[in-house]
N, C-alpha and C positions, 0 to 999 in steps of 0.2 A: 162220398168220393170213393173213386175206385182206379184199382192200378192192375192190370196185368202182370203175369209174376215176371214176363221177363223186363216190364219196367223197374219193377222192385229189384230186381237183378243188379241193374244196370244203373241204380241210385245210391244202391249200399255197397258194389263192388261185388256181392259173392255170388257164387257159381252158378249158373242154374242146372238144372237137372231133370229133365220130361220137359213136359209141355208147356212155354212161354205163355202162351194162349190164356192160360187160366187165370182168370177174374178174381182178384183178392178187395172184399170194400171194408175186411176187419180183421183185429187180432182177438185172441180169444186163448183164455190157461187154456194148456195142453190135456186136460181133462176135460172140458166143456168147449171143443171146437164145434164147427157147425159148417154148412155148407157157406162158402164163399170167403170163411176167414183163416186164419194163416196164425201158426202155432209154434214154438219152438221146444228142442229138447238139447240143456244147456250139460248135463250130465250124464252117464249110464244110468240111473235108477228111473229113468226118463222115457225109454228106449221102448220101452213097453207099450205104450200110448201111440207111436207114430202109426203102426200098421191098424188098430182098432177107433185111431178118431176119427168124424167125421167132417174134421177140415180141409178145406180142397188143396192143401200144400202145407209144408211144414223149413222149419230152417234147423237145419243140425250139421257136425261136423259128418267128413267124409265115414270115421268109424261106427260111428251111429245109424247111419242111414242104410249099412249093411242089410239088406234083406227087406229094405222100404220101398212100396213100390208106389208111392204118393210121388207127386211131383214136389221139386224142394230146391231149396234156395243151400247150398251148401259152402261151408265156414267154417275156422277153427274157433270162432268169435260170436255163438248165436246169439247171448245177449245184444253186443252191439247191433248186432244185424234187424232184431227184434225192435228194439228202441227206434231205432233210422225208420222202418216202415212205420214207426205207430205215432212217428211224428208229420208222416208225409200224409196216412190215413183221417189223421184228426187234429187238422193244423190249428195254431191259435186262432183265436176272431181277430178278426180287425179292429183297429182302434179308428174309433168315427170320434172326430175333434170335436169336440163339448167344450161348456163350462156349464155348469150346474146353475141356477139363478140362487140356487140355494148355499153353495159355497162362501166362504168366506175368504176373498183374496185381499191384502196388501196392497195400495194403490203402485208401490215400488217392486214389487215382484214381476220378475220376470217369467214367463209363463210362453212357451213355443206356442205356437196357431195351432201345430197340429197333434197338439196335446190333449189327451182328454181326463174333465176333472169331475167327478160326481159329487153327489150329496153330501151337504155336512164335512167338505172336508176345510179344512181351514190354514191354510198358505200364508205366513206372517212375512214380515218385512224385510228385505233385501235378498228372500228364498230365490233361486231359478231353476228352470226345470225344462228338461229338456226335449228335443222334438221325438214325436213317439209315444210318448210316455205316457201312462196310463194309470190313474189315482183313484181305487174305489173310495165308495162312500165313508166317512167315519175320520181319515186319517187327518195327521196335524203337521204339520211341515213346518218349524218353529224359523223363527231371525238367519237369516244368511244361508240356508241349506242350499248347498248345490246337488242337483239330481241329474245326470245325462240321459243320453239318447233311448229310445224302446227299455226303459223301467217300467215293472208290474211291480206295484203296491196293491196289496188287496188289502180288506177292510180292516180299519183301525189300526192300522200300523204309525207309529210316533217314531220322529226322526227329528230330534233334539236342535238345538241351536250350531249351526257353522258345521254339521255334518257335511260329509260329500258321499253320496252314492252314484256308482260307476258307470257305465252305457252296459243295457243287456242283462240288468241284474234284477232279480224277482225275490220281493221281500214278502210274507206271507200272513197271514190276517195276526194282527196282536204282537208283534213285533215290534220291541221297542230298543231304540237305535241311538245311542246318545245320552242314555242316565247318571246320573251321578252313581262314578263307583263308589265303593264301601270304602271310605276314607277318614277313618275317625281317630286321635289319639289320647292319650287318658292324659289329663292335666289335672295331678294333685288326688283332685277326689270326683271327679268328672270326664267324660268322652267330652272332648271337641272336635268340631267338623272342620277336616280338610279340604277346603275350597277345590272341585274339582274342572278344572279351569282350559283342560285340552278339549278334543276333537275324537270324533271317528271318519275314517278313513277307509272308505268299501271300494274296492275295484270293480275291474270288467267282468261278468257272466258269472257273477256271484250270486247263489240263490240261498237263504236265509227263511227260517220254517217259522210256522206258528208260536209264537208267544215265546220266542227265543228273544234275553237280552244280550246286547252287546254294549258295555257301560265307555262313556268317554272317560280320557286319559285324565288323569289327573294333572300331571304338564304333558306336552304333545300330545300325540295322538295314539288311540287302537286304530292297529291295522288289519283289515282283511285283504287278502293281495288279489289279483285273479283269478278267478277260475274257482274259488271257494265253493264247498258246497256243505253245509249247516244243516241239521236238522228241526224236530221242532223241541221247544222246552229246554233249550240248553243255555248255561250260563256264561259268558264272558265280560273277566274281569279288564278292571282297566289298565292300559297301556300294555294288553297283549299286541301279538304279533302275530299272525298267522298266515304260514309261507303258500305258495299260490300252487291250485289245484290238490289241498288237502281236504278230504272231507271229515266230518266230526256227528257220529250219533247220538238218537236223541238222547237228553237227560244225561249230560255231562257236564263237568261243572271245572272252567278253568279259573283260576284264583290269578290273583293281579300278574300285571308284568314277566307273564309266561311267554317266551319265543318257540312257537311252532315252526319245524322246518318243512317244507316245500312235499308234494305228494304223499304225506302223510296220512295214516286212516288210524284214525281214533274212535273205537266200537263205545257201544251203548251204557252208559253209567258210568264213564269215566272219571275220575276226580285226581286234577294235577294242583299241587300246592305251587306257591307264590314264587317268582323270582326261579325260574327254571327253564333251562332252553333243552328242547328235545330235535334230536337230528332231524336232516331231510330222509325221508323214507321210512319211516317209522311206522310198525305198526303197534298198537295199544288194543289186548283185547278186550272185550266188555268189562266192565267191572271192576279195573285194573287201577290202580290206586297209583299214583307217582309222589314221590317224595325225593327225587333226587333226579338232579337232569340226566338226561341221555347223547351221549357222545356219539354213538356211530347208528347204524342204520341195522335196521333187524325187526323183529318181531317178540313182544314184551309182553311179559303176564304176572297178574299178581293174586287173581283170588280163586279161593278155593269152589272148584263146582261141587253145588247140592247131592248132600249124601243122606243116607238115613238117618234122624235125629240122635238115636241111641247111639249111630258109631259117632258121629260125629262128638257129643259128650264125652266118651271114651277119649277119643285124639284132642279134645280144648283141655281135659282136667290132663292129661302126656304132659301139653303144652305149657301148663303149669307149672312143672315138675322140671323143667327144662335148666332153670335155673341153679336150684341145687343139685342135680346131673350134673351139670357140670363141674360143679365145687368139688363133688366126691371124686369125679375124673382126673380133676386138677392134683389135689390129694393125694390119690393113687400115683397117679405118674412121678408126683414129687418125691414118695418114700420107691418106685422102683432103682433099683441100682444099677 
């Protein structure tokens, strides 16, 4: 598939700049452009690349393109502008209505006509699922699951009993949706198991990564709200809440009945403890450890970046020492007059 740039233009809103004329069938890093595909430079350290690649157009803001003499799609937003064509470039397949003969469906499920259901996958009793919707091989769709309209389930993804997932939402291979959270309480001289007896609850245009769980509530439901965007391998406990259009990187790990607020971006390794609500607009950088909710909106940090091992010994035995520091301080100030 191929678009002329001044279609591209006129799909993602921004500028054009030379010649409409020109033939774009691909995008391509700004280091390895090639004749015909279309590159962006989203920063100045970028800048370098527009006049020496061989892409037949480029998308950059107006200060960038200073001295570029490529033809270009011009924006204060190249990412966005980037994304919009390489969606229109390399649009999804189509979903061709199937049912597998190999399947396993529920005489009581409800299953749209122009759904499609592959191999192995196994649709239990009172499930429905909705038109669109797309079920690779492998996955299990347990008692009552509601699924809306154009979901992408790819393989093996589990989606627990009386879950709902939302129209437009893409769950990704090993994704499990609906586990019993970690619910156990110590009796006498023994853990016993907390019945965990809610729901998950995924909204619209929710996309959800490989081998990420999201555990149901122990009463009610976890929520994912709109617009969510999850990476892969990350944990969520039960009876969170996560406010719509926040994203969350991989290998984070929220602990039960955490409230996330709304556009929120929570970076890579994150780990928020139990019973804590964090503002709308928050951001959390990699690494960043919570133990205590967050009231207003801002930008949050908690760990220390990689230093040399020897200083770093230096500054943990400091850290040590912290304690009676301060004794002698106390001390001191008590005997000044």
């Amino acid at each position: 598939m191929a678009f002329t740039l001044q279609q591209l233009a006129d799909n993602t809103g921004a500028r054009l700049a030379g010649s409409g004329d020109v033939l774009i069938d691909s995008v391509a890093d700004i280091a390895g452009g090639k004749v015909g595909s279309i590159i962006f430079a989203a920063s100045g350290k970028y800048a370098k690349y527009l006049n020496t690649t061989d892409a037949s157009a480029v998308i950059a803001s107006e200060k960038l393109l200073a001295g570029c003499d490529k033809p270009a799609l011009v924006t204060d937003h190249p990412r966005v502008v980037f994304a919009k064509i390489a969606a229109l470039l390399y649009p999804k397949p189509e979903v061709r209505p199937w049912i597998s003969p190999d399947a396993v469906i529920a005489d009581d499920a409800d299953i749209d006509a122009s759904a499609r259901i592959e191999a192995c996958v196994v649709v239990q009793a009172g499930a429905s699922i909705g038109p669109g919707t797309w079920i690779s091989p492998g996955c299990v769709i347990e008692d009552n699951v509601r699924i809306g309209a154009n979901v992408r389930l790819y393989a093996n993804v589990t989606i627990g009993a009386d879950c709902v997932v939302g129209d437009n939402s893409v769950l990704h291979s090993g994704a499990v949706i609906g586990a019993d959270g970690f619910g156990f309480v110590w009796d006498t001289d023994r853990y016993i198991k907390v019945p965990q007896l809610g729901t998950v609850h995924i909204g619209k245009d929710v996309e959800i990564g490989a081998n990420t769980s999201v555990d149901r509530g122990a009463i009610g439901a976890t929520v994912i709200e709109n617009g969510v965007k999850i990476d892969n391998q990350i944990q969520l406990g039960h009876n969170d809440h996560i406010g719509e259009h926040t994203t969350i990187s991989g290998h984070t790990g929220i602990a039960g009945s955490v409230k996330v607020g709304r556009r929120s971006i929570i970076g890579g390794a994150v780990a928020i403890s139990d019973n804590l609500e964090i503002a709308d607009d928050v951001v959390l950088t990699g690494r960043s450890s919570v133990a205590n909710s967050i009231k207003h909106a801002g930008i949050y940090s908690s760990a220390i970046p990689v230093i040399e091992a020897k200083k770093w010994r230096r500054i943990l035995a400091r850290i040590k020492q912290l304690d009676d520091m301060v004794k002698r301080i106390k001390d001191l100030e008590s005997k000044t007059p």
